[in-house]
N, C-alpha and C positions, 0 to 999 in steps of 0.2 A: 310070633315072638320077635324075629329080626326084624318087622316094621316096627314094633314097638318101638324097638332099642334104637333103631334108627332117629325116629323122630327125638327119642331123649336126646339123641346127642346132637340132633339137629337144633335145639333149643341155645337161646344167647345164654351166655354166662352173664353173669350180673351180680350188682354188691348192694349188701344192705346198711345202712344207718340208723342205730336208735338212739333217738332223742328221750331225754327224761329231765326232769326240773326238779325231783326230789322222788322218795323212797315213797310217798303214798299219791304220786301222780302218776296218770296213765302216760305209760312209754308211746313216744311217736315211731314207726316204720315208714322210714326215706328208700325207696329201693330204684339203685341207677344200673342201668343196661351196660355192655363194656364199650359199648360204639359211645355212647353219651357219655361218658368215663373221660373215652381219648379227645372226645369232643373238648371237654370242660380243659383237660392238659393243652389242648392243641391252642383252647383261647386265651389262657394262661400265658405260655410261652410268645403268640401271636402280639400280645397286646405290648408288651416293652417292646418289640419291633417296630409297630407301627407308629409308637412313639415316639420312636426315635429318630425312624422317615420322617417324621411330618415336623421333625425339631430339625433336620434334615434342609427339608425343603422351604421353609420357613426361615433357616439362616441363609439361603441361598438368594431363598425372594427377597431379604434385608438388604445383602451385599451389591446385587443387580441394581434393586432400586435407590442405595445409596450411590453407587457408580453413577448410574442415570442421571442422578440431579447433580454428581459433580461435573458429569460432561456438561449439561444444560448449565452451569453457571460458569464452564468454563469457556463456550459458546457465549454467553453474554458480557462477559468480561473482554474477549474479543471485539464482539460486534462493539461494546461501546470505546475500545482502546483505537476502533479505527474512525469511529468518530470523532475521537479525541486529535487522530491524524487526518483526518480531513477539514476541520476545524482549526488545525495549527497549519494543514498550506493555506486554507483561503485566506487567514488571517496574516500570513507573509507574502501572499498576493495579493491582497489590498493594502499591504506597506508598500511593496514596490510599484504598485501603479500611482500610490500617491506620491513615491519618488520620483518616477516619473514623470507626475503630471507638473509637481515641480520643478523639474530639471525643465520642459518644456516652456514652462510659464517664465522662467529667466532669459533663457532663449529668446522670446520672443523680444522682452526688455532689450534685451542688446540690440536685436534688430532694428527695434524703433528707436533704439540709441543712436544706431548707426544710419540708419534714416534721418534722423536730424544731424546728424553731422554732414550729409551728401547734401541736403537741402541749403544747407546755410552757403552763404556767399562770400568765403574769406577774403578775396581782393579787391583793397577800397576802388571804387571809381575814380579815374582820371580826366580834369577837367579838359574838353576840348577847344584847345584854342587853336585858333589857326588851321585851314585845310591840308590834308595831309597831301603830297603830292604823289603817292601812289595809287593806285587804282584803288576804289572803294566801291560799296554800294549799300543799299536798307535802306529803312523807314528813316525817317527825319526828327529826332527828339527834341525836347528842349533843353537846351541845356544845362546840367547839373552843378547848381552853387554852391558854394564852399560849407554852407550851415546843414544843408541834406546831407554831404559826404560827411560830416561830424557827427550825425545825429547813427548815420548807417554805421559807424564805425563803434559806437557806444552800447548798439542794440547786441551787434554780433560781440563785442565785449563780456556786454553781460552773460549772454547767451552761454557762450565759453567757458563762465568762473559757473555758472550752475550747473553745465554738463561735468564739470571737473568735480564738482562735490558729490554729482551721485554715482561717479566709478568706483570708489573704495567700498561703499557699502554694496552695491551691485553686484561687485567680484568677489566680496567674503561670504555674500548669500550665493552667489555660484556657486565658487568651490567648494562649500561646505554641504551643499545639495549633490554637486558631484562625487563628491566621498561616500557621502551615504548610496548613492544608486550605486559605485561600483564595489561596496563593499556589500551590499544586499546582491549584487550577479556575483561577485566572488562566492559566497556562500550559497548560492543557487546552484552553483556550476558542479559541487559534491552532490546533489541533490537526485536521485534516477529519475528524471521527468520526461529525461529522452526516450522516444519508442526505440525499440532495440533489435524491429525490423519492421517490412514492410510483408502486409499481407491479411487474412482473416484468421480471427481469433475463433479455434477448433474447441477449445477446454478451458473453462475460468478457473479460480483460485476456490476450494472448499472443498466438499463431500462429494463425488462422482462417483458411477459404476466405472471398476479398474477394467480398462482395456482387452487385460489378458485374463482375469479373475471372473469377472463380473459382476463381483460384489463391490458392497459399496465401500469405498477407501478414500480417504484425507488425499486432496490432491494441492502442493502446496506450491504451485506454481500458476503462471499461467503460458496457453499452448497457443501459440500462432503458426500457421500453415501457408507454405508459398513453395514454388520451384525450387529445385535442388540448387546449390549454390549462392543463393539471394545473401546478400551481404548482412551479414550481425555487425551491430554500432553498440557503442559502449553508452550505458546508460545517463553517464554523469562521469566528472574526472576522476583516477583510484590508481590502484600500483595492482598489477595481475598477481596473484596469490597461487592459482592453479591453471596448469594449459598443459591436457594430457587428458587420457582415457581416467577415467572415474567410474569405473560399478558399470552399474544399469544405468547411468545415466549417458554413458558413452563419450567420447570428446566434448571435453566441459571445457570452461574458462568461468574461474569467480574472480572479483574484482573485488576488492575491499578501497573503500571510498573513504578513507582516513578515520574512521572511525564509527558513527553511528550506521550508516550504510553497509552492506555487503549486497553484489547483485552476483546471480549464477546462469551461467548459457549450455545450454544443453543437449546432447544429441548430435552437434554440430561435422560438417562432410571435412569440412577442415579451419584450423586454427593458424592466425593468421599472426602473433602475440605471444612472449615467452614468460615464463615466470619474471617476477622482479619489473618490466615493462612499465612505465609509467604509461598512463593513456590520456585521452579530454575527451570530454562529451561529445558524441557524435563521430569519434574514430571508429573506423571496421575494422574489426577484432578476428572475424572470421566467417564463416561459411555455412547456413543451412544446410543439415542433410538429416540422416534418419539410423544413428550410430546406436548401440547400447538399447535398453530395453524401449523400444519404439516400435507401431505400428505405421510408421509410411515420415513422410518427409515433414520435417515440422521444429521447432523452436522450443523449447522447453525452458520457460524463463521465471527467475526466482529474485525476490528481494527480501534479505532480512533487515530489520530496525532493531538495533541494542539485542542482537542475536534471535528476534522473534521473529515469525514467518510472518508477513501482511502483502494483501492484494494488491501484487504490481498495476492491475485495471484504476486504482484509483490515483497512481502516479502516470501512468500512461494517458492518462486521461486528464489530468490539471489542467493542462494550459487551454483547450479543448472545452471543458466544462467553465473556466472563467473567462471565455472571449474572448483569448488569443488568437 
């Protein structure tokens, strides 16, 4: 009898359902076990979860991929805005060569100006009469008549009233060609075209693995490496804005270049240059070293345009890339 009762109670509990569609149809018997019961609850409850993950992950894969294509077109907005800057130097570089070649081409005018003025022979000849009683000596000519010294004095005449009518025009295409060349190098001279030291370039301008991270990070400068102390030159002329420790990036110097320009030196062993400072292109500002967040001795060099980051390599590179 106790195995009997044992196995009764060893038996699953279980529920029934009857189905009926009317009073003289045969009743259906549905009969569910309790495991399949909690089963049916457990898919129940399950299924708004999973719904709600997968609305989850589904807003996330939206957000990411919308991200994605903003950075890609803000990468392409870039890459074409430095097109746009390397298309407006060469295009101020082939103004000033043709300034040049004109300033040249006048130059030259004057020379042959001034050539014919050395050649010509402004004193009439003197008839010789009579032996001179002092010591003499040369060739034996014939002597020159009164109608040849008239004829030579009419030539170099003319000569004179023509050289005279092309100096006013000559001088106003001078000086007006010289205006434009020194107002195209005045406006060069704000320009960062200067390398702003001497040495080999460690790290360009873009997306690199970070140093001390490893990951990959915006790196918005570019890194030139040389001996400790190697002299920093100012990129272009500007009034010093910053000369002092700055963050991570250690003894800085930023130069604001009267307005579209700003350049930043960084890292630097020492700073040579105070706030307020006016500078010109080509002064040493200060000193390579390896200050602030740096792995070894090096240059940390930055140019913004209208406050946006772009690749000092293509300003460092101008004169260089147009056959200077």
């Amino acid at each position: 009898m106790d195995s009997i009762f044992r196995k009764r109670n060893n038996r699953q509990k279980s529920w029934s359902i009857i189905l009926s569609s009317g009073p003289d149809k045969p009743m259906k018997h549905l009969h569910f076990s309790q495991r399949a019961y909690i089963a049916a609850i457990a898919v129940l409850v399950a299924m708004p979860l999973t719904i709600l993950a997968l609305t989850v992950i589904i807003d996330l894969f939206n957000t990411s991929t919308g991200n994605l294509k903003a950075l890609v077109s803000e990468k392409e907005m870039t890459i074409e805005e430095q097109k746009d800057q390397i298309e407006e130097l060469q295009q101020e570089y082939f103004t000033l060569k043709e300034e040049t070649r004109t300033v040249q081409q006048t130059i030259e005018e004057f020379k042959a100006f001034e050539s014919r003025l050395s050649e010509m022979e402004l004193e009439m000849p003197a008839d010789m009469q009579g032996k001179d009683t002092e010591g003499s000596g040369g060739m034996e000519w014939p002597e020159l008549g009164g109608a040849f010294v008239a004829q030579q004095g009419q030539n170099v005449a003319a000569n004179l009233i023509e050289m005279k009518e092309e100096i006013p025009e000559l001088m106003e295409r001078f000086e007006e060609t010289l205006e434009r060349f020194l107002a195209y190098e005045e406006q060069l001279r704000t320009i960062p075209t200067f390398i702003p030291a001497e040495g080999r370039i460690s790290s360009h301008f873009g997306n690199r693995k970070d140093p001390f991270t490893r990951w990959t990070a915006f790196h918005s400068g570019t890194d030139i490496a040389a001996p400790l102390n190697t002299p920093i030159y100012a990129a272009a002329d500007g009034r010093v804005t910053l000369a002092g420790w700055h963050g991570g990036y250690g003894n800085t110097i930023k130069i604001d270049h009267y307005g579209t320009y700003e350049t930043l030196y960084a890292h630097l062993n020492k700073i040579e240059v105070e706030h307020g400072d006016e500078v010109k292109k080509g002064d040493v500002i200060g000193r390579m070293g390896t200050t602030g967040r740096s792995t070894g001795v090096h240059l940390h060099y930055e140019i913004k345009r209208k406050g946006e980051y772009v690749d000092p390599y293509l300003y460092m590179t101008f004169h260089k890339r147009n056959g200077d």
